[in-house]
C-alpha positions as CSV (number, residue, x, y, z in Angstrom):
1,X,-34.8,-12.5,29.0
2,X,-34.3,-15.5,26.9
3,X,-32.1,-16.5,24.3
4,X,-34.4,-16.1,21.6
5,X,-35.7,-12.4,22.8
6,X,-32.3,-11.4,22.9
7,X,-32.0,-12.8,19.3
8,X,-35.0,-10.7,17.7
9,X,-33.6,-7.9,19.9
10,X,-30.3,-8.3,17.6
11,X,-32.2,-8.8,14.7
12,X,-34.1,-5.8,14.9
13,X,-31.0,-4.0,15.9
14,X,-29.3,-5.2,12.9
15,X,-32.5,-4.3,10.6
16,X,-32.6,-1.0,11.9
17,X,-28.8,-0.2,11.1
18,X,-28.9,-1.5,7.9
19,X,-31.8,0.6,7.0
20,X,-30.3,4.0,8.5
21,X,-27.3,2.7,5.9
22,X,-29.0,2.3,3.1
23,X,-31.3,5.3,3.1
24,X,-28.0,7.1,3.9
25,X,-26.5,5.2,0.6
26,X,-29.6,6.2,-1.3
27,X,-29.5,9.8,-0.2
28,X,-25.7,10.0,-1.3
29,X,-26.5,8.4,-4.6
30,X,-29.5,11.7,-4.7
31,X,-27.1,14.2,-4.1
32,X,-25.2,15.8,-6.8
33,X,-23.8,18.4,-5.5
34,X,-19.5,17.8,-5.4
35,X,-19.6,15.4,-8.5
36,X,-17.5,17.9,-10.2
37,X,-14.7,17.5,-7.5
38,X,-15.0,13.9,-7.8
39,X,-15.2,13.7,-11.6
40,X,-11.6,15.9,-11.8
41,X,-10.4,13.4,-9.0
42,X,-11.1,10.6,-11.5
43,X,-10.0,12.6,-14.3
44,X,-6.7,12.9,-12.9
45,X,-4.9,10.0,-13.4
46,X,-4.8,9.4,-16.7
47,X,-4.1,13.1,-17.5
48,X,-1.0,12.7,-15.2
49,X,-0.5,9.6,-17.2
50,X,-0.1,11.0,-20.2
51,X,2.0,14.3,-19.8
52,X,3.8,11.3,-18.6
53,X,4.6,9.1,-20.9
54,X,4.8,12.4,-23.0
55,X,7.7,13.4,-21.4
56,X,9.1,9.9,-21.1
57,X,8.7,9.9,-25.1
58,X,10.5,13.1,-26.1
59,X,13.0,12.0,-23.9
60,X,13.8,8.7,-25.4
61,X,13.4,10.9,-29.2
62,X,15.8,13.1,-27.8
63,X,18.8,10.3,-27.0
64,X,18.1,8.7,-29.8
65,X,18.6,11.8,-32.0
66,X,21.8,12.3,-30.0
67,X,22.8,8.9,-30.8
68,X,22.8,8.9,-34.4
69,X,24.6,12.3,-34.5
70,X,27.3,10.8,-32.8
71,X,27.2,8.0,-34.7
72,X,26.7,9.2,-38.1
73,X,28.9,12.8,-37.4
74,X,25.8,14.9,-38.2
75,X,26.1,18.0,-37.7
């Protein structure tokens, strides 16, 4: 076997993979089925970023209210 059969034999391996990927690609891209799992998965972070910075916010309200009580004797 020379070098350049063994070369077209790569070649045509490689061809052959990279077609089994894509049609694999292509048949993901087909399927719908779990996009709601995916979509909450997405969804997720910036809902856990905002209860967040919610909490982080009536936090900093709270000792700031504190503050001026102290500081201004309110009661």
């Amino acid at each position: 076997m020379s070098s350049d059969d063994s070369l077209s034999c790569r070649h045509s391996w490689l061809r052959t993979q990279y077609r089994s990927t894509v049609e694999c690609l292509r048949g993901l891209c087909r399927d719908e089925s779990g996009n709601a799992l995916i979509l909450l998965a997405i969804s997720v972070v910036p809902l856990l970023a905002l209860v967040g910075s919610s909490i982080d916010m009536g936090r900093a309200y709270l000792v700031v209210r504190e503050q001026s009580e102290v500081r201004f004797g309110a009661g």
